[in-house]
C-alpha positions in Angstrom: -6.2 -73.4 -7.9 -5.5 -73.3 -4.3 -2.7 -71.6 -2.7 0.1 -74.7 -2.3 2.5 -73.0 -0.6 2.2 -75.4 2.6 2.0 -78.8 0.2 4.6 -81.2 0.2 6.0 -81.8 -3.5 3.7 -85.3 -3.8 0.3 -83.5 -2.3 1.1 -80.0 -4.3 0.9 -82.5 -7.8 -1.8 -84.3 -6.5 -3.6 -80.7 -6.3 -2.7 -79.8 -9.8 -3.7 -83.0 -10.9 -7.0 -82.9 -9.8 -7.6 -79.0 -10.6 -6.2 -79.6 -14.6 -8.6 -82.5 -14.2 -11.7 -80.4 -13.3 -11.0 -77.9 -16.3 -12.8 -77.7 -18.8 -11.4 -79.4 -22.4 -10.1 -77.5 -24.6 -11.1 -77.6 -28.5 -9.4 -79.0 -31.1 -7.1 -76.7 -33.4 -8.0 -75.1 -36.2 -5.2 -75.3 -37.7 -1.6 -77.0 -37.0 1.0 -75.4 -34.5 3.3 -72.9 -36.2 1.1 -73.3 -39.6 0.6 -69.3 -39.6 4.1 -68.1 -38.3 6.0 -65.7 -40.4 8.9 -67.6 -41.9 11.1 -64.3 -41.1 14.3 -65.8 -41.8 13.8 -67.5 -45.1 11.8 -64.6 -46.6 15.4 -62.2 -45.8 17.8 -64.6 -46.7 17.1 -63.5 -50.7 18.3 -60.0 -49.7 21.7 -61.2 -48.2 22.9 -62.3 -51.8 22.5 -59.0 -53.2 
């Protein structure tokens, strides 16, 4: 992307606009968001009884 320092607020989104526009799409997930995060807290709450 271009630098936008000198862009008003309306032309600097115009810019972005058109540059996320140009980009190539991205693929489709494999899997859902958060599907393979640790689940931290619910694995250490079994210890805090003890």
């Amino acid at each position: 992307m271009a630098n936008t320092k000198a862009l008003s607020k309306e032309e600097r989104k115009k810019s972005k606009r058109t540059a996320r526009k140009k980009q190539a799409p991205k693929k489709p997930r494999e899997h859902a968001r958060g599907s393979k995060t640790r689940k931290v807290a619910k694995m250490t709450r079994g210890t805090a009884k003890r």
